[in-house]
C-alpha positions, 0 to 999 in steps of 0.5 A, a space after each residue: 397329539 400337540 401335547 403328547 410333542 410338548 411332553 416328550 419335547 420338554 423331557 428330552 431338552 431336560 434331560 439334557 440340561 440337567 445334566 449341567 445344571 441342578 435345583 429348578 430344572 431337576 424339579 421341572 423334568 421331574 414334574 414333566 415325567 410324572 406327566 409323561 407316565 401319568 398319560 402317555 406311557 402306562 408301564 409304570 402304571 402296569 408295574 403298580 398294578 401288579 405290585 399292588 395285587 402282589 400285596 393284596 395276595 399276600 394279605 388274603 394268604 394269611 386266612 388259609 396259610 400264606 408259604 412266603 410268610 412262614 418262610 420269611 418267618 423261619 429264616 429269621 428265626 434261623 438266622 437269630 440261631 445262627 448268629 455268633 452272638 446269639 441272644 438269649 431270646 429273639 423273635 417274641 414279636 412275631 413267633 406266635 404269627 409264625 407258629 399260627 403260619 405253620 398251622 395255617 399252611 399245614 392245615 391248608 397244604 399239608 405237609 411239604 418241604 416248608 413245614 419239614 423245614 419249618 418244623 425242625 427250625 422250631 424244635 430247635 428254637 424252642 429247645 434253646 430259646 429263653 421261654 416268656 409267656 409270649 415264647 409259651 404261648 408260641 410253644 403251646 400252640 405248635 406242640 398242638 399242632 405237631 401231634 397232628 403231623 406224622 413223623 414218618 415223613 419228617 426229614 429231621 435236620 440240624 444245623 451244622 457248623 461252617 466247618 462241618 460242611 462237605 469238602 469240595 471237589 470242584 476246583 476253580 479250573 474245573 468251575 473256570 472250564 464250566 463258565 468258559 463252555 456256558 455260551 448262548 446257543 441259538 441253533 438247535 439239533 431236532 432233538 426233543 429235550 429229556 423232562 428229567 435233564 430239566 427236572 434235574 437242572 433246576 433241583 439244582 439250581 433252587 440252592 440258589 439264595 432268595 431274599 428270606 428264602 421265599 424262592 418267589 418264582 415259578 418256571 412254565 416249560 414250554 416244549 409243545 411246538 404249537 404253544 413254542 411258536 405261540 410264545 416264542 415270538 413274544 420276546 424281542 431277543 428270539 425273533 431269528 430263531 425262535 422257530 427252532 427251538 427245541 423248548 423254551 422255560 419262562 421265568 415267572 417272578 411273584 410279587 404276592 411273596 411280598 408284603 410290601 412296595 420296596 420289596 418290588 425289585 427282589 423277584 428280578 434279583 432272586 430269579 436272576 440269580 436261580 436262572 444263572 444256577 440253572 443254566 450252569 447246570 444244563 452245560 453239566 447234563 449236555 444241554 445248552 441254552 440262551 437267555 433272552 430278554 423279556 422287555 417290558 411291552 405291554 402287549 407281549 406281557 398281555 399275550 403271555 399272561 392270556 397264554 399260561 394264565 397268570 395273575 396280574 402279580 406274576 411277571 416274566 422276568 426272563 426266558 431260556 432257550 434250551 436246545 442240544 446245539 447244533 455242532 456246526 452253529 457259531 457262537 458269538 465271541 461275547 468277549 466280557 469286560 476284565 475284573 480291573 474294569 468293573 472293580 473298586 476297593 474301598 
């Protein structure tokens, strides 16, 4: 306990001094943080932990067919196809990866969304490409695997110019009106909420973009009301009226999308980013939600773990309250800071 005091003691006086001052006491009040992490307070340590078995799934997937690394591969592919200056030949250093990808995952999966895709990436690189005996290579392999796929179920699509795209309807009032109505709701109608309503809002918001487009998320719809209060008391946020909850979803990051540590963070932005999708498109079919923070305590991580039985690499990175709102409940005012307040232009 003594040295736990001195170790917190030591980081906060440190803290305030470096502030004022640089060099040797950024230096102490680093080496008291690793410290303090290394035996007090194991967060971080649960961090690496999951971050390293993230890394060890992905490198196992390439035996049977890893989905995040075809998909990275075929956004890359894409994006050397999309370029304005497009070279004549790109990707040989990792194109014959990418086509034993493609197999690995047909043959394991069998058809999906991802070899639709990656199947009409690949017809049009190696039909614009430049060929080499690495390209050749890649070429011969993948037209072996093609014979094996039926091409009924190929959705064949091409890439279209800017310009080409459809026109919009939406006005920025209309999407103005759409993000003033998006408010968090806390109380709920005792009204069960439609599978197809959330089916519906989250097709809409996996357009959201990911990182490669590895879309490294998965969602746990809750709406058992044993299991809701069960779970629904884990998150800090929900204390005072998680009883009432109609469902919930949990977000689910998965760090094994990712083959390396300073790609830890992307499950946190591209998450964010599909759940702001989502819960727009809720406000569209009538429903309303809360997003509630999902803190990093240690034993509300091992409870939900335990609870949907996820991997030490799957990590809660929110949770959302859906419910038809109550039509007599208040909603906080919320009022949000002006674009003059968080702008800078360079």
């Amino acid at each position: 306990m003594k040295l736990i005091k001195k170790v917190r003691l030591k980081l906060h006086n440190g803290k305030k001094k470096v502030a004022r001052i640089s060099g040797n006491v950024a230096v102490k009040v680093k080496f008291w943080a690793n410290v303090h992490y290394l035996l007090i307070d194991l967060s971080l340590y649960r961090e690496m932990h999951g971050i390293n078995s993230g890394i060890i799934a992905h490198r196992k997937r390439t035996i049977d067919g890893n989905t995040s690394f075809l998909r990275r591969c075929i956004h890359r592919i894409e994006k050397g196809l999309s370029s304005k200056n497009r070279r004549k030949k790109f990707a040989e250093q990792y194109i014959l990866d990418a086509v034993i990808a493609f197999k690995k995952e047909f043959e394991s999966k069998g058809f999906s969304e991802t070899i639709n895709w990656a199947y009409n990436t690949f017809t049009t690189y190696f039909e614009e490409v430049e060929h080499t005996p690495q390209i050749d290579k890649a070429h011969k392999l993948f037209d072996e695997q093609i014979v094996k796929l039926d091409t009924r179920l190929i959705d064949k699509r091409e890439m279209i110019r800017a310009g080409m795209r459809n026109d919009i309807t939406v006005t920025y009032e209309d999407y103005q009106s759409l993000n003033l109505r998006r408010r968090s709701v806390r109380s709920y109608k005792n009204q069960p909420v439609e599978r197809d309503k959330i089916e519906k809002a989250l097709s809409i918001a996996l357009q959201a973009p990911s990182a490669c487009n590895r879309q490294p998320f998965s969602f746990k719809i809750v709406e058992n009301k044993e299991k809701l209060l069960e779970v629904g008391s884990l998150p800090l946020g929900a204390a005072t009226f998680y009883e009432d909850i109609p469902l919930m979803v949990f977000a689910i990051g998965d760090l094994s999308a990712y083959e390396y540590i300073k790609d830890r963070h992307i499950i946190y932005v591209d998450t964010g980013l599909v759940v702001m999708n989502f819960i727009l498109a809720l406000e569209t079919l009538g429903l309303s939600s809360c997003v509630i923070n999902w803190p990093d305590v240690k034993e509300a991580e091992m409870k939900l773990a335990r609870s949907f039985d996820l991997e030490p690499h799957e990590k809660c990175v929110t949770c959302i309250a859906v419910g038809y709102a109550d039509d007599e409940c208040y909603i906080p005012l919320s009022e949000k800071k002006k674009v003059n307040n968080v702008i800078e232009y360079y």
